[in-house]
C-alpha positions in Angstrom: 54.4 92.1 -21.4 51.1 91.2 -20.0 49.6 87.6 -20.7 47.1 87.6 -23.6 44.2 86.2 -21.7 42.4 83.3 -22.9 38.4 81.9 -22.6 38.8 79.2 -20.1 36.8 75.7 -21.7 36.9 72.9 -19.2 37.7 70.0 -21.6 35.6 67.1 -22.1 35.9 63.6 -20.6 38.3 61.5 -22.6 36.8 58.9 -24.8 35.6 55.9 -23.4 37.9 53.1 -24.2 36.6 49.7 -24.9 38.0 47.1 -22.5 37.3 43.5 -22.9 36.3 41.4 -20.0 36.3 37.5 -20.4 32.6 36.7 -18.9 32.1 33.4 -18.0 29.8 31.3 -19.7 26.7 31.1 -19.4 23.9 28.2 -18.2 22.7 26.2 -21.8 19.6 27.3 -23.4 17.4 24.9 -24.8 16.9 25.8 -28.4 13.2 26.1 -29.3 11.8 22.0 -29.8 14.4 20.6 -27.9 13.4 17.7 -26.1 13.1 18.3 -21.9 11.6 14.9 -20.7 11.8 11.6 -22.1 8.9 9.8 -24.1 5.6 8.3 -21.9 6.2 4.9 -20.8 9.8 5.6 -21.2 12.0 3.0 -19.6 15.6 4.0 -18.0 18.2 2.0 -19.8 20.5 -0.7 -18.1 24.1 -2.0 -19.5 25.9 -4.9 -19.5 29.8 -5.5 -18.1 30.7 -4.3 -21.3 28.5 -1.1 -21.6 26.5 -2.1 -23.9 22.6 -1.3 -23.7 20.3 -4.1 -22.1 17.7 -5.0 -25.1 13.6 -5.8 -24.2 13.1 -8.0 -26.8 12.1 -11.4 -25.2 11.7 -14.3 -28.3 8.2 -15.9 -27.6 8.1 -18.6 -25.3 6.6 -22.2 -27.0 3.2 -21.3 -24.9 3.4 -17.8 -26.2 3.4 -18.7 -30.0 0.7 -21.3 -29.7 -1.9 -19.3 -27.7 -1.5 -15.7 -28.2 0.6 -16.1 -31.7 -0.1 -12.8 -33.6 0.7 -11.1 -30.2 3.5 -13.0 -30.2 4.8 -11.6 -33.2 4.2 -8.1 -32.4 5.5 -8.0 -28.7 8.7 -9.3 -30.2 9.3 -7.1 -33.3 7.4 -4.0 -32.6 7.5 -4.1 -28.7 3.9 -4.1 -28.2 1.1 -6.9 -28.3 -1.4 -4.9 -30.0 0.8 -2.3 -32.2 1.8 -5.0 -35.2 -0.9 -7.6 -35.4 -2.3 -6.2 -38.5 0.8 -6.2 -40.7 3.3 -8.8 -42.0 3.5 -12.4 -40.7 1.8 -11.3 -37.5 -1.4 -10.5 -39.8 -1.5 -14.3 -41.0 -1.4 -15.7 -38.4 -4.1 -13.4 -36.9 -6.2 -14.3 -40.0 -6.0 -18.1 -39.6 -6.6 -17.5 -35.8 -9.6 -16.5 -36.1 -10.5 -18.4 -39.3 -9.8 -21.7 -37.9 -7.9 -21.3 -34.7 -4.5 -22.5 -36.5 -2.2 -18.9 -36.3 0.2 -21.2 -34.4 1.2 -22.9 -37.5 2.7 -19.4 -39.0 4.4 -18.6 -35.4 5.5 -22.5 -34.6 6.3 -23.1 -38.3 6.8 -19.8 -40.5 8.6 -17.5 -38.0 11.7 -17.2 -36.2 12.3 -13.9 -34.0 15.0 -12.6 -36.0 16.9 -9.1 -33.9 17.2 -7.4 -37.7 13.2 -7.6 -37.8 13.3 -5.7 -34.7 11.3 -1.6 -34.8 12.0 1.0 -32.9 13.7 1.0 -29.6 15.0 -2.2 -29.0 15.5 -1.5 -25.3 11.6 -0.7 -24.7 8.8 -2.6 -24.4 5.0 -0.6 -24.4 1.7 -1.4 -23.9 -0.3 2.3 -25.9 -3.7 0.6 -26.9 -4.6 -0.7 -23.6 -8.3 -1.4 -24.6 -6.9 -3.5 -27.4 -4.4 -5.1 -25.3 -6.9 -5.8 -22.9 -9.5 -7.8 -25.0 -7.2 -9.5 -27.0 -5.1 -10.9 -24.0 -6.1 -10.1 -20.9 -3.9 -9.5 -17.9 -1.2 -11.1 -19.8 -0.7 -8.0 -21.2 0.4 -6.8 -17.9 3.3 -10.1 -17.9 4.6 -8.8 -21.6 5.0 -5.6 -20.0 6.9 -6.9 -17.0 8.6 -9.6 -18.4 8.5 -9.5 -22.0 6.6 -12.6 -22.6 3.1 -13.5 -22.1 3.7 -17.0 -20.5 7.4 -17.8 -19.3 10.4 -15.4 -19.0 13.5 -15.9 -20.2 14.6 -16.9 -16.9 12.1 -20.0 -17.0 9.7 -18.4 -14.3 6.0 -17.9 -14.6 5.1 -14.2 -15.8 1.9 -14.5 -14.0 3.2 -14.2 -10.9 4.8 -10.8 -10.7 4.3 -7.5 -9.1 1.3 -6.6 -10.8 0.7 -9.5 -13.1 -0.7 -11.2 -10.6 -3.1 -9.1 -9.8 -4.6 -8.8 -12.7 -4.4 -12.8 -12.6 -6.6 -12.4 -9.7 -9.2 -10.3 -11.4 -8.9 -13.5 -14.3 -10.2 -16.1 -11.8 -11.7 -15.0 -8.8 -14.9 -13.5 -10.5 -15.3 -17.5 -11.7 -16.2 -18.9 -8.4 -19.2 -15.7 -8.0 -20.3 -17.3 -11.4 -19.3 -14.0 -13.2 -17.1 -13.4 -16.5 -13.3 -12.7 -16.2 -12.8 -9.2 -15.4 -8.6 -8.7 -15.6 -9.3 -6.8 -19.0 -11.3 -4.0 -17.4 -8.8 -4.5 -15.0 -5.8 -3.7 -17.7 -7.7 -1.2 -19.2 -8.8 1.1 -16.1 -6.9 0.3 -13.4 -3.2 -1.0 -14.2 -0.8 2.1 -15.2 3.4 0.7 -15.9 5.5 1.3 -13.1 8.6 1.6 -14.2 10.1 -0.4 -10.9 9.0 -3.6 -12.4 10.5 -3.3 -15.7 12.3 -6.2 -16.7 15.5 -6.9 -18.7 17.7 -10.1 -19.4 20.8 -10.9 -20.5 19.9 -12.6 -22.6 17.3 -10.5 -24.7 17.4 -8.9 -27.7 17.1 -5.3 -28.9 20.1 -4.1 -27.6 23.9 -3.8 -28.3 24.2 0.0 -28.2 27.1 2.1 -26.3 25.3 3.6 -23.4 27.0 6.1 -20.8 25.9 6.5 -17.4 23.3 3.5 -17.3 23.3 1.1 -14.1 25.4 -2.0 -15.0 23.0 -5.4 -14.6 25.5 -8.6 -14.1 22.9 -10.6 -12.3 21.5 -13.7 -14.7 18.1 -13.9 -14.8 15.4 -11.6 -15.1 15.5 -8.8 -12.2 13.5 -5.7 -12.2 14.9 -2.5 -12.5 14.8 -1.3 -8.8 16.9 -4.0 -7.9 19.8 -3.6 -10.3 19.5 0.3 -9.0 17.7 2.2 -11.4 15.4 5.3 -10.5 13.2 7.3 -12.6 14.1 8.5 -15.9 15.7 12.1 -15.2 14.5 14.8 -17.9 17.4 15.8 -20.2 18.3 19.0 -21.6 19.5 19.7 -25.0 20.9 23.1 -25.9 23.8 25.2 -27.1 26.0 27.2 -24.8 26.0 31.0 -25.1 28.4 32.8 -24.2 27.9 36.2 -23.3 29.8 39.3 -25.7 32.3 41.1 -23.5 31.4 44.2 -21.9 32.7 47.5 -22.5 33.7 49.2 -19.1 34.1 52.9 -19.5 37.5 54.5 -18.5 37.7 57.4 -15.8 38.4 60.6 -17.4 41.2 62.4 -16.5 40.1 65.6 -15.4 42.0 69.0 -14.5 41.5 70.4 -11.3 37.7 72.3 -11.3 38.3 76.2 -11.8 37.2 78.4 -8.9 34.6 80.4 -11.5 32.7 77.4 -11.1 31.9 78.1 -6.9 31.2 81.6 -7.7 34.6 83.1 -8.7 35.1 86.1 -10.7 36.4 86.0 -14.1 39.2 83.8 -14.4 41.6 83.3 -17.4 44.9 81.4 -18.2 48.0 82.8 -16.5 51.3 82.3 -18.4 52.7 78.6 -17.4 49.4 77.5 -15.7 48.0 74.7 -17.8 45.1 74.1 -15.1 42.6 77.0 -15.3 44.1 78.5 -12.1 43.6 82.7 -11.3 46.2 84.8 -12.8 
């Protein structure tokens, strides 16, 4: 008995089935705000034996609180000789300064630099209102910077005479023997810009105390600037969440029969009994 023929359907591809590939992760992503470079005036941190962070905080100097006392107040507790003159103790004694020339009697007598009276970042010392800074002190503004103090450093040494504190000491007296006024504030307020080489920290300053990882370790006394305990510039830091990527789905290869010769051209083809393949009868 003759094979029924049958219509000849080449079957479709088998499904496509899902495989999952582990994809490595990829590069973080800063999420939108996150912060990519450090603050302006920003100065890299150093550590002590112990890895603690190195404060900025220098307490006045005697000289310090009797000629520049409301700027002594603020350089100490705010980290800036302009930025807390006009609140607190700081304001009296800028009051009676310039009432009777007697604001030394609140820093000499009614003040003590206390580290809990401390704002901000006790590590950092800035100079942001340079035309301020400039008329009030002078190029001692540039010796805070440096040094933390506006007369003598912790170390005992003259601030004046620093890296660029002494040049805007030059620009203090050298226009004297021309007959003409000081010129070390224009000097401070158009010229000077903070390079962060000669930072200065101490030992023995205050401000600090905080774990740090990764900051160069100062065990030198005194008061050395930062490119000789081995600090460079600040390097911008990236803060983001790891993504990782969803696994792809690879597509299987279908198992196909063998192509039926109708396909090239053949003539009509159909099952033959026992011939699961398409093949001529």
């Amino acid at each position: 008995m003759a094979a029924v023929e049958q219509a000849f359907y080449q079957q479709p591809p088998a499904v496509a089935q899902p495989m999952n590939m582990q994809q490595p992760p990829m590069a973080a992503m800063p999420q939108p705000g996150a912060r990519t470079q450090m603050p302006p005036g920003w100065m890299p941190q150093t550590a002590d034996q112990s890895g603690k962070a190195l404060g900025a905080r220098v307490p006045p100097s005697f000289m310090a609180k009797c000629c520049y006392p409301a700027c002594a107040i603020s350089g100490y507790e705010h980290g800036d000789p302009t930025m807390g003159i006009f609140e607190g103790k700081a304001l009296l004694a800028l009051i009676l300064e310039l009432l009777c020339c007697m604001g030394c009697a609140v820093s000499l007598c009614c003040w003590q630099p206390d580290p809990e009276n401390i704002k901000g970042d006790g590590t950092q010392r800035t100079v942001e209102q340079k035309c301020l800074a400039g008329f009030c002190v002078g190029f001692l503004a540039i010796a805070f910077w440096e040094n933390g103090d506006f007369c003598c450093g912790p170390d005992g040494n003259c601030t004046w005479c620093t890296e660029e504190a002494v040049k805007g000491c030059l620009f203090h007296f050298i226009p004297g023997v021309v007959s003409l006024p000081p010129l070390d504030c224009c000097y401070v307020m158009c010229c000077w810009e903070p390079n962060s080489r000669f930072f200065r920290r101490s030992l023995d300053n205050h401000g600090g105390g905080a774990a740090v990882v990764g900051a160069p370790v100062q065990t030198a006394a005194g008061n050395p600037p930062l490119w000789q305990v081995g600090c460079g510039a600040p390097v911008p830091a990236v803060v983001g969440q790891v993504i990782v990527a969803q696994p792809a789905i690879v597509a299987q290869p279908a198992s196909e029969p063998p192509v039926a010769a109708q396909q090239y051209g053949g003539g009509e083809y159909g099952m033959a009994t026992g011939n699961n393949y398409g093949l001529p009868k």
